[in-house]
C-alpha positions as CSV (number, residue, x, y, z in Angstrom):
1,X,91.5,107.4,114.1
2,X,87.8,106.2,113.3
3,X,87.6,104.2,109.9
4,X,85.3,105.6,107.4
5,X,82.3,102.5,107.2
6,X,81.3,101.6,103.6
7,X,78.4,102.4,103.8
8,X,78.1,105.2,105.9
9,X,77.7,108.7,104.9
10,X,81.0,110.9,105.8
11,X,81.7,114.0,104.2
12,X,85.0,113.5,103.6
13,X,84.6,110.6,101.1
14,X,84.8,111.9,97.4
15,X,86.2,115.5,98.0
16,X,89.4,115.0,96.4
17,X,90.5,113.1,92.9
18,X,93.1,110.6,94.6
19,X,94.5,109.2,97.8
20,X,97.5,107.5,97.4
21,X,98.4,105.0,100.3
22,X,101.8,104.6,101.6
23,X,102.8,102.1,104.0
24,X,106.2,102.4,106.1
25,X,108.1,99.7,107.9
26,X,112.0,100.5,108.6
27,X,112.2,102.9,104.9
28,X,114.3,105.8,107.5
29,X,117.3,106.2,105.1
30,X,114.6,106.7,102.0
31,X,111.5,107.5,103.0
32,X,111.3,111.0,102.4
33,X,113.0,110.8,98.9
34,X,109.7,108.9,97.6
35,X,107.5,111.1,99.6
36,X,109.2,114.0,97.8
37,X,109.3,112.1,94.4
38,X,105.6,111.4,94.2
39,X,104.6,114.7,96.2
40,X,106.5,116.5,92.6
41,X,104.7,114.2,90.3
42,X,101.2,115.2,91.9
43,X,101.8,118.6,92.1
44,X,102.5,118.7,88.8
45,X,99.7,117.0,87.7
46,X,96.7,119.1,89.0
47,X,94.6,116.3,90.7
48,X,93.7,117.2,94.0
49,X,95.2,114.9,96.3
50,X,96.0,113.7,99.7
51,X,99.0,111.4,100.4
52,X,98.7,109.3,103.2
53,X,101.8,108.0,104.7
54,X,101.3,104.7,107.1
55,X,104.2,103.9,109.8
56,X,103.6,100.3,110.3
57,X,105.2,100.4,113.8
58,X,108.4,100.8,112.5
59,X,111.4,99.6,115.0
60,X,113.6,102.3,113.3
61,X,113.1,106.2,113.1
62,X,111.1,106.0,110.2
63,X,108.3,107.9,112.0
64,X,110.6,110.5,113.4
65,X,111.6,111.3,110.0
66,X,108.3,111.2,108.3
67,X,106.6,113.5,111.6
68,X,109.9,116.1,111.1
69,X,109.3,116.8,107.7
70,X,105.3,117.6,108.4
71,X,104.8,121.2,107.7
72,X,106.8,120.7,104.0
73,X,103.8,118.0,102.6
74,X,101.0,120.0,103.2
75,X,98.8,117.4,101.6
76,X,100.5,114.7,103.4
77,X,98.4,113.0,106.3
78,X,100.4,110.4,108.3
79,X,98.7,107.5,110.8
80,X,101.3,105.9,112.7
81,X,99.7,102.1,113.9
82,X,100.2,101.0,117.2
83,X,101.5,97.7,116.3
84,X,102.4,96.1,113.5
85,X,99.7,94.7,111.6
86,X,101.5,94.4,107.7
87,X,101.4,96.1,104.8
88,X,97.8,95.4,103.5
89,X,96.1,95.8,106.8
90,X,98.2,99.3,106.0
91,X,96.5,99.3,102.7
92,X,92.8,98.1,103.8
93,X,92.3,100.6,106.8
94,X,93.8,103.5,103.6
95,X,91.4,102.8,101.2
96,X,88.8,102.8,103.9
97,X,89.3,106.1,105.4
98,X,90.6,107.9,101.9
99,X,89.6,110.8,101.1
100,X,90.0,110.1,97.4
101,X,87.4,108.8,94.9
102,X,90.0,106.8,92.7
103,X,93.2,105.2,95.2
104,X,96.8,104.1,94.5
105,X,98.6,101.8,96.4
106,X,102.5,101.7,96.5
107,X,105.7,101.0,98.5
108,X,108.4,103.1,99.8
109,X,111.1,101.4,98.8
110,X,111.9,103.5,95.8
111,X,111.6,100.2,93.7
112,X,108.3,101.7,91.6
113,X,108.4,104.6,89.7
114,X,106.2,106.5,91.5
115,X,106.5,109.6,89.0
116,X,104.1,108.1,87.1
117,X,101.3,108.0,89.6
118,X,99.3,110.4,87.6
119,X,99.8,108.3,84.5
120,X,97.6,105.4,85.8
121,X,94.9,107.9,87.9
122,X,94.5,109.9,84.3
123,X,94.5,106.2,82.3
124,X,91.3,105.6,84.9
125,X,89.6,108.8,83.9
126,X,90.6,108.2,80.2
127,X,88.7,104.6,80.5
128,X,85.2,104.3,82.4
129,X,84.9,100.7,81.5
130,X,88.2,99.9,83.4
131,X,88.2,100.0,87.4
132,X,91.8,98.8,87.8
133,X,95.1,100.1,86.5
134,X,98.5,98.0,87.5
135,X,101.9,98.6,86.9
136,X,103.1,95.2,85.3
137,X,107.2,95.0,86.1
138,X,109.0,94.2,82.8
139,X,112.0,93.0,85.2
140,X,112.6,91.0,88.6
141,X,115.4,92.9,90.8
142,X,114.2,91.1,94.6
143,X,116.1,89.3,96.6
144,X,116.2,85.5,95.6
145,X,115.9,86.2,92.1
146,X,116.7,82.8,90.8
147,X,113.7,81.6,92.7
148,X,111.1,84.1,92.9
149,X,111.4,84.8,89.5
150,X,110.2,80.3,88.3
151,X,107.9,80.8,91.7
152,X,106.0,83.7,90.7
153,X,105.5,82.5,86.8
154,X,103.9,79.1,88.3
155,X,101.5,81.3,90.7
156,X,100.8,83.1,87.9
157,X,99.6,80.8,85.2
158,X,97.6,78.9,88.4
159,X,96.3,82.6,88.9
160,X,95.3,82.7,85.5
161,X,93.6,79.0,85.1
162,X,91.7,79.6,87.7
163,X,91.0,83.1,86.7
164,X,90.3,82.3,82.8
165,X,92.7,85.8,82.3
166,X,95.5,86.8,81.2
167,X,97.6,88.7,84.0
168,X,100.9,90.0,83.1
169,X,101.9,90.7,87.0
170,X,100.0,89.1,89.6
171,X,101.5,90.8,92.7
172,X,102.4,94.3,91.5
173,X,102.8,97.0,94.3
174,X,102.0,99.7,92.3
175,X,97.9,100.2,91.2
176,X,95.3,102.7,91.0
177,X,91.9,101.7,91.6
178,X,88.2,103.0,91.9
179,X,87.7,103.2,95.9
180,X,83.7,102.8,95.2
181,X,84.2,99.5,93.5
182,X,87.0,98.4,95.7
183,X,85.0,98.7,99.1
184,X,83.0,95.2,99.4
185,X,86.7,93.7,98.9
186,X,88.3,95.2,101.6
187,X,87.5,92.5,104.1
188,X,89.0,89.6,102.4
189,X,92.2,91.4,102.6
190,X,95.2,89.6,104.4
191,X,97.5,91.4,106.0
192,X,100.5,90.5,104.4
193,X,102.0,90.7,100.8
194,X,99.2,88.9,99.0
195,X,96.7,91.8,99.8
196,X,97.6,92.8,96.0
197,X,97.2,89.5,94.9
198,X,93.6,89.5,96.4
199,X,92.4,92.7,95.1
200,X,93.4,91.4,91.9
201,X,91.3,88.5,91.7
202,X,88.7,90.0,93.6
203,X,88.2,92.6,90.3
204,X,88.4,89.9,88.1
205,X,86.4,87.2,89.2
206,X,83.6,89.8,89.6
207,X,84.1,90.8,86.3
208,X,85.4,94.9,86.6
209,X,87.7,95.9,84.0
210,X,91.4,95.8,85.0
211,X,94.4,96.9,82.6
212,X,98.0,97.2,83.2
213,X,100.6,99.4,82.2
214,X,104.2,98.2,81.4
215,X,106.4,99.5,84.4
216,X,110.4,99.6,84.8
217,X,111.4,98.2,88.3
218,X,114.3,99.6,90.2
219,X,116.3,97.7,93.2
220,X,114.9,98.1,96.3
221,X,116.8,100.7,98.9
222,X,116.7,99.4,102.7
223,X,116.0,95.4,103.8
224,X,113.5,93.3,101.6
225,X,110.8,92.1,104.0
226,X,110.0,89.4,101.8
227,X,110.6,86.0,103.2
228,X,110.3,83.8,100.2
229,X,109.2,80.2,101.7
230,X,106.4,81.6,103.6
231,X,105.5,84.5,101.2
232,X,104.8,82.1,98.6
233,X,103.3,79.7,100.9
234,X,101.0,82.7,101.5
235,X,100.4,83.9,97.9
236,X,99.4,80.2,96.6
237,X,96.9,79.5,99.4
238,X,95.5,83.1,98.6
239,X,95.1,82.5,95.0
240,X,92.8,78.9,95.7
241,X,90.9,80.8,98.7
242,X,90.2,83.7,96.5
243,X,89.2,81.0,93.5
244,X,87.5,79.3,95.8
245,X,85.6,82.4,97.7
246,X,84.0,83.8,94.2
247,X,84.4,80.2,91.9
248,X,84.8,77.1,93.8
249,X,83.4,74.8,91.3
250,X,86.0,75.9,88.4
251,X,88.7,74.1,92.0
252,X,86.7,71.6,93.1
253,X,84.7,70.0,89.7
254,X,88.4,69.1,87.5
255,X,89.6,67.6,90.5
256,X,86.5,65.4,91.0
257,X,86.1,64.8,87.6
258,X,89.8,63.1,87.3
259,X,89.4,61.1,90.3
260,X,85.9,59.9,89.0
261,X,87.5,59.4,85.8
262,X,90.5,56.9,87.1
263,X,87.9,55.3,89.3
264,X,85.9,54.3,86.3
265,X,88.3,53.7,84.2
266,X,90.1,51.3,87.1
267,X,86.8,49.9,87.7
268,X,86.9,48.9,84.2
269,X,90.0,47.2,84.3
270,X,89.4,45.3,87.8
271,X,86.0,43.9,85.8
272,X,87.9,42.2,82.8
273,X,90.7,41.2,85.2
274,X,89.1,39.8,88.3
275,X,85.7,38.2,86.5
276,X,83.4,41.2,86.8
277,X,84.3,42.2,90.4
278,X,85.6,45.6,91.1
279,X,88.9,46.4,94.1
280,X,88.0,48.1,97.4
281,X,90.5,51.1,95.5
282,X,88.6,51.8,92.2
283,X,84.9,52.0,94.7
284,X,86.9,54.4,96.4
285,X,88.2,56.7,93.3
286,X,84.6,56.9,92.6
287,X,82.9,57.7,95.7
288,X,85.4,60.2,96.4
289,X,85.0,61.9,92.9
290,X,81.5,61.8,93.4
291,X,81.8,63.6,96.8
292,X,84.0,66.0,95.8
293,X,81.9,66.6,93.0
294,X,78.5,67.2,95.1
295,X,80.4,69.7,97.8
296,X,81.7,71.9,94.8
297,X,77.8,71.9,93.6
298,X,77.0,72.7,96.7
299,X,79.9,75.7,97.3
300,X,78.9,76.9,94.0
301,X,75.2,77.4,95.4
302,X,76.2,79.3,98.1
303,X,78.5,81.2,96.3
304,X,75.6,82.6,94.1
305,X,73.4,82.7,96.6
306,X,75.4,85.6,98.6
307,X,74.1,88.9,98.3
308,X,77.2,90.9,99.7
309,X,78.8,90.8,96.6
């Protein structure tokens, strides 16, 4: 299937109200209850929509299942991948080639309630100054609970310092967004979990409104995919590269600022203690603080110096 460019001028872009964008890995034993469930809920809500279910090379008959009930989802358009490229490649090559003017992302896991769908897409209408609606989980029900639960809250609040906002759920599944404003973010997707994470931060560090709406979160049906050592890995890195992608100085300057800081202040204490001469360490503390210091001027130059976005 040829991706729609973002710039280019296709037809198709715009004709209907929403696209929602479904990616499938191994959901067989489910995955036509949620395609039923938020089929209903659309319906029902008169937006014109398309739903657009994306096999992620499943190894089960998720496919099969989701090809055999065709003809009942008129409105349902499926791309089956030729190999597996994770769920927000799924959600990047979506929003690119969606019909739809505002998008929703979600899983098929039946953990979201998906019933609400129209909720957030009529929350967007209701609110021109905000380009970003998530569902903000008022309850963890993953696997590793114990830890994903202290994990996520630290990512979070680093999120948030970094970000200088407040975000009630950093890695929700479940958004609706304005495709226009989305497109120059696309790229810096990952292809993994974090995708949500990124468009996140890429909203807020560029200053487009984003709200969220309180959500009830349901067990998942089927395996978990999530693989909490590397996931997390993946999710902290992705918050700093984000950070450090649209604000590198608000990483970079406290960091060089503390080392400068103990430098001096060592430098101060080698003076009194070794008869005004200063240790090979504190010279060190301050050169590297400086450093630091100069490349986060520098990264902060180019930053504001990019015209894409």
């Amino acid at each position: 299937m040829a991706l729609l460019e973002a710039t280019g001028d296709d037809r198709r872009v715009n004709t209907l109200d929403v696209t929602i964008v479904l990616p499938c890995y191994n959901e067989e034993q489910h995955v036509l209850a949620e395609i039923d469930r938020i089929t209903l809920a659309m319906d029902a809500s008169g937006f014109s929509y398309e739903l657009m279910v994306i096999d992620d090379k499943s190894t089960d008959n998720t496919l099969a299942v989701i090809r055999s009930a065709e003809a009942r989802y008129p409105r349902m358009r499926i791309v089956a991948f030729r190999r597996n490229g994770g769920s927000g490649t799924a959600r990047r090559i979506g929003t690119t080639d969606a019909y739809g003017r505002i998008v929703v992302w979600t899983d098929a896991d039946m953990t979201y309630p998906n019933e609400r769908i129209p909720e957030f897409v009529q929350y967007l209408l209701d609110n021109p100054d905000v380009d970003q609606v998530v569902g903000a989980r008022t309850s963890e029900q993953g696997t590793h609970k114990y830890l994903r639960v202290p994990a996520k809250w630290i990512i979070r609040k680093i999120a948030e310092t970094l970000s200088s906002t407040s975000i009630p759920d950093l890695n929700s599944g479940l958004r609706a967004f304005r495709r226009e404003v989305s497109l120059p973010y696309l790229r810096l997707l990952p292809p993994g979990f974090s995708c949500v994470t990124t468009i996140t931060l890429s909203f807020l560090s560029n200053q487009h409104g984003v709200e969220y709406l309180p959500i009830d979160y349901a067990q998942r049906s089927g395996t978990s995919k999530f693989h909490f050592v590397r996931d997390a890995y993946r999710y902290i890195l992705q918050v700093l590269r984000m950070v450090m992608y649209f604000n590198p100085i608000k990483v970079l300057m406290p960091l060089a600022l503390w080392i400068f800081g103990i430098g001096v202040v060592k430098g101060v204490v080698d003076l009194a203690r070794y008869h005004l001469r200063i240790t090979t360490n504190s010279v060190l503390l301050i050169l590297t603080g400086l450093i630091i210091g100069a490349i986060a001027l520098l990264a902060d130059l180019i930053v504001r110096s990019r015209a894409e976005i």
